[in-house]
C-alpha positions in Angstrom: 0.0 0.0 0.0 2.8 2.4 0.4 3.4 2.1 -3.4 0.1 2.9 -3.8 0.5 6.3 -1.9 3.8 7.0 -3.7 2.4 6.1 -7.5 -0.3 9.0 -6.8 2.3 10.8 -5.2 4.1 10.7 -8.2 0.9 11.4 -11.2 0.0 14.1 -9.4 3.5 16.1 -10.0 3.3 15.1 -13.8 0.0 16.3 -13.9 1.0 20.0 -12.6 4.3 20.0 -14.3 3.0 19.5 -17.5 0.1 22.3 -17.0 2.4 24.8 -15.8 5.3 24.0 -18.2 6.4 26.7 -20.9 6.7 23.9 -22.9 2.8 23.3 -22.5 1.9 27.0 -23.0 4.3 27.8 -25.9 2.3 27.7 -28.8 -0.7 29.5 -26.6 1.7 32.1 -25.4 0.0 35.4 -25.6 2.6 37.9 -27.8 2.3 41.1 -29.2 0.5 40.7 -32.6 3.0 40.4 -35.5 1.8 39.5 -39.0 3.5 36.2 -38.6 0.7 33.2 -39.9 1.6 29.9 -37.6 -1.8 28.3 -37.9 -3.2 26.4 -41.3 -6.4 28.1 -40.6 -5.8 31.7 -40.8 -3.8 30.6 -43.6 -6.2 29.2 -45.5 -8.7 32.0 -44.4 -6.3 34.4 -46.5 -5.9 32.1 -49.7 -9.3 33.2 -51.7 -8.6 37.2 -50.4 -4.7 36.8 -51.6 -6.3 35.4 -54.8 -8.8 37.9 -55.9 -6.5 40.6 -55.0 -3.7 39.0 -57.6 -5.8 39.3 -60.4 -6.8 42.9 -59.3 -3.3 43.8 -59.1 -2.6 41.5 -62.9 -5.2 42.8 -64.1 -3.2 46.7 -64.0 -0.4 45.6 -66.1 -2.0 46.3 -69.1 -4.5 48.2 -70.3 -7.7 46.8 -70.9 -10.0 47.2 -73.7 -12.4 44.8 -73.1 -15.6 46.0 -71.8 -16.8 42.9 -70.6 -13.3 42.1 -69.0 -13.8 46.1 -67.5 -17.0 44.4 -66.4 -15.6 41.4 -64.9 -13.0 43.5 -62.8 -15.7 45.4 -61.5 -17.4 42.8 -60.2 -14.5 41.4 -58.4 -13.9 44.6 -56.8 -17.4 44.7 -55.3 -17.3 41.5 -53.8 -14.1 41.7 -52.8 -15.4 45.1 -50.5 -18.8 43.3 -49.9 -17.0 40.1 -48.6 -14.6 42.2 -46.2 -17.3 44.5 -44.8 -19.1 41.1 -43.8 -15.6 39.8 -42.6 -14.9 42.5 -40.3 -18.6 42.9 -39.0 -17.6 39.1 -37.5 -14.1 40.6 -36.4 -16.1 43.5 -34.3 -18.4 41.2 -32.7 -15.9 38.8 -31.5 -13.8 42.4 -30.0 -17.1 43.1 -28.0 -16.9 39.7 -26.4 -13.5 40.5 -25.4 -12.2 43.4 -23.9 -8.7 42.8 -24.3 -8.6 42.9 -28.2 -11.2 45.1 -28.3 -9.2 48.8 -29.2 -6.5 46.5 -31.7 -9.5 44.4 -33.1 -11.6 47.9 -33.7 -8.7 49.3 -35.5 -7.6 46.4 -37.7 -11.2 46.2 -38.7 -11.5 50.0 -39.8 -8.5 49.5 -41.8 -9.6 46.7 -43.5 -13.2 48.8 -44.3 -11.6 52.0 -45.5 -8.8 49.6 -47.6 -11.8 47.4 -49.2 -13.9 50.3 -50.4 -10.6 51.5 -51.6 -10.0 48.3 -53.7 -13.7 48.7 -55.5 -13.3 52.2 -56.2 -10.0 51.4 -57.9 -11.5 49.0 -59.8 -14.4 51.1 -60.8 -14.8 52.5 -64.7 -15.7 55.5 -66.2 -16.6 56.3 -70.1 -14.2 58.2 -71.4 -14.6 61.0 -74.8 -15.7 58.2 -76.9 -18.0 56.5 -74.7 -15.8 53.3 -74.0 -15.4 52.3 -70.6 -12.2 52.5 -69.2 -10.2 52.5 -65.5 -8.2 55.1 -65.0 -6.5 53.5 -62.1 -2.7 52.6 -62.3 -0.9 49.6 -60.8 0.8 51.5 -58.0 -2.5 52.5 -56.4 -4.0 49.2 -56.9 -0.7 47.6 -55.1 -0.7 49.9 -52.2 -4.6 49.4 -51.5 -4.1 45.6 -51.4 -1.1 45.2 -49.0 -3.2 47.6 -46.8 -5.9 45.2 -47.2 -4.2 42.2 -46.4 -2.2 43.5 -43.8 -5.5 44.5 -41.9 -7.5 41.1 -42.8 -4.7 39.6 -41.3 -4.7 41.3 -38.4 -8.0 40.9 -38.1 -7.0 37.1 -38.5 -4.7 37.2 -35.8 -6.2 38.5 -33.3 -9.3 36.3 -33.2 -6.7 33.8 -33.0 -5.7 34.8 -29.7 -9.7 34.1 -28.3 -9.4 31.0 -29.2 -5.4 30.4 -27.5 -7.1 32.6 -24.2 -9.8 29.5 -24.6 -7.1 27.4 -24.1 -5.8 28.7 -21.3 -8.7 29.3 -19.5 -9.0 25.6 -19.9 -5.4 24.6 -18.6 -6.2 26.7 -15.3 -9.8 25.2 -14.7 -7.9 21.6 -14.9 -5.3 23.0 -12.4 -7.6 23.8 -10.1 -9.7 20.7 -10.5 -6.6 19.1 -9.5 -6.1 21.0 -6.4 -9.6 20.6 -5.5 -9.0 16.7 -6.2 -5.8 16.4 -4.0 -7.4 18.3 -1.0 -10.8 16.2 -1.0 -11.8 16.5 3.0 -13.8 12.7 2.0 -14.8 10.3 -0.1 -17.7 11.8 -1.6 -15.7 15.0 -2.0 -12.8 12.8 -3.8 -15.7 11.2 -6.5 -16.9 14.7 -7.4 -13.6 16.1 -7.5 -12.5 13.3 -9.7 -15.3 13.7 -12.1 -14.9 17.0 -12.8 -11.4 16.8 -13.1 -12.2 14.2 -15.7 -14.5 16.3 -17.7 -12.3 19.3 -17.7 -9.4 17.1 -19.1 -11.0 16.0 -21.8 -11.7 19.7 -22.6 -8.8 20.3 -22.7 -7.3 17.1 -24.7 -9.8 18.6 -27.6 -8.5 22.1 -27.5 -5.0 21.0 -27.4 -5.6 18.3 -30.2 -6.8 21.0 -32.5 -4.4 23.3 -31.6 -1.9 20.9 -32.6 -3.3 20.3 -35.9 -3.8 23.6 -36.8 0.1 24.6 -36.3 1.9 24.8 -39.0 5.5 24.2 -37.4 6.5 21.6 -37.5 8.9 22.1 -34.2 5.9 23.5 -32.1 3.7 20.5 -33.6 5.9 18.0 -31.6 6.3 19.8 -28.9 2.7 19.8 -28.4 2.3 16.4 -29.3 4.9 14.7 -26.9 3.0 17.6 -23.5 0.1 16.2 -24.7 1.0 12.5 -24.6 2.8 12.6 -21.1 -0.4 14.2 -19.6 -2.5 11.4 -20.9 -0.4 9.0 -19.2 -0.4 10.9 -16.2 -4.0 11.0 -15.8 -4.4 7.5 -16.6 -1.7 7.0 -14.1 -4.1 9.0 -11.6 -7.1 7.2 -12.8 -5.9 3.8 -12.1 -4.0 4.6 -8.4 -7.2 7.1 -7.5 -9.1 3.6 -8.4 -7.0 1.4 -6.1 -7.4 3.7 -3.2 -11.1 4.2 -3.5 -11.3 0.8 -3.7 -10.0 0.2 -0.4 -12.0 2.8 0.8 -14.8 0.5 0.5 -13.4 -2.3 1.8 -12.6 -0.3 5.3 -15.7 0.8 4.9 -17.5 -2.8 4.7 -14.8 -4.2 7.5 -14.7 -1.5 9.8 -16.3 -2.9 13.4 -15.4 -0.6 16.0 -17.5 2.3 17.0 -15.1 5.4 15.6 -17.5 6.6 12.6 -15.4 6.2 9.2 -13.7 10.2 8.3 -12.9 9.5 4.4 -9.2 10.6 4.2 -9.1 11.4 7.8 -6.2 10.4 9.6 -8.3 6.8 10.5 -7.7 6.3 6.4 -4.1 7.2 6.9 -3.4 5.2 9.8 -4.9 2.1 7.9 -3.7 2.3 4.7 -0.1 2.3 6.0 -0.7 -0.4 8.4 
């Protein structure tokens, strides 16, 4: 029985290590926004915008004498403003869920407004002295207007991403305290609800961190995750199965136990016994 004492001696360390580790929090480290893309998401968010914008931007390397190709740039240049005014409507609701990327969120929004009504003006035509349509917007303009734009979308991008990394964390500490909670059980009953919850809160967390892990595109920061991920699985099985034993022989004091001294859970009764 005192191995039994020492094994959840031991889990429970692992546990705590592992939750409090840098090596846990490093890919949900909160930094100052830079427009560096580490997640496949945000990434693939980007691809259709990055698209539409490069055949804005072709599209000014030559003039164009086709009205219905006029036509056809038009168009793009309306749904490319129509598709980021809906975008950054999303953007502002998520900042007035969350105070702390509220002022950066607002800002990175307008941005990417003012630069998308830029982009469809830009690609707006006029008739010129003959009655042909034509743009009279050059390259340069077009260029400048769509790094604005993607440097605010991506912004945008970014810092929702942090929501969903303060989810995470959020998480983490809810486990750690679940874990507290479960170590400092005043009884038995205590000890099952404690457990429970600590069970439901890790598998919370084994989602979150899963997709997390997915979604990284790094392959270093991948692993990482991946090997915190796998130790704290076999620390809570390790937990499970010694948390087990002991309730186990909870019961059997319990069913035994002939002497008139009422039964205290983990009192110091439990103690005595379980070391004798």
């Amino acid at each position: 029985m005192n191995n039994l004492k020492q094994t959840q001696k031991r889990s429970r360390p692992l546990i705590v290590d592992l939750l409090h580790n840098s090596k846990m929090a490093v890919v949900a480290k909160q930094e100052p926004i830079s427009l560096e893309i580490r997640t496949k998401s945000v990434e693939k968010t980007l691809v259709p915008l990055v698209s539409q914008i490069t055949t804005l931007v072709n599209a000014k390397e030559k003039p164009i004498k086709s009205e219905k190709t006029l036509r056809a740039i038009v168009h793009v240049g309306q749904a490319v403003n129509f598709a980021v005014q809906k975008f950054v409507s999303v953007g502002e609701a998520i900042a007035d869920d969350n105070c702390e990327i509220k002022s950066d969120m607002y800002e990175a929004c307008k941005d990417a407004r003012t630069a998308g009504r830029i982009i469809e003006q830009l690609c707006d035509v006029q008739p010129d002295e003959c009655g042909q349509l034509r743009s009279y917007a050059d390259k340069n303009n077009m260029v400048r207007a769509a790094r604005t734009l993607l440097s605010s979308v991506t912004r945008v991008l970014l810092l929702a991403d942090t929501v969903v990394v303060k989810q995470l964390i959020a998480t983490k500490d809810r486990v750690s305290i679940s874990l507290n909670r479960l170590e400092h059980a005043p009884n038995f009953t205590e000890f099952v609800k404690a457990f429970s919850q600590f069970g439901s809160e890790m598998v919370e967390l084994a989602h979150l961190t899963g997709d997390r892990q997915n979604d990284l595109k790094d392959e270093r920061r991948r692993s990482q995750m991946a090997v915190a991920r796998q130790i704290l699985e076999r620390s809570t099985m390790l937990l499970l199965t010694s948390s087990k034993v002991t309730a186990t022989k909870v019961m059997v004091f319990r069913s035994i136990q002939t002497d008139s001294q009422p039964f205290n859970g983990f009192g110091p009764k439990f103690d005595t016994d379980l070391h004798s």
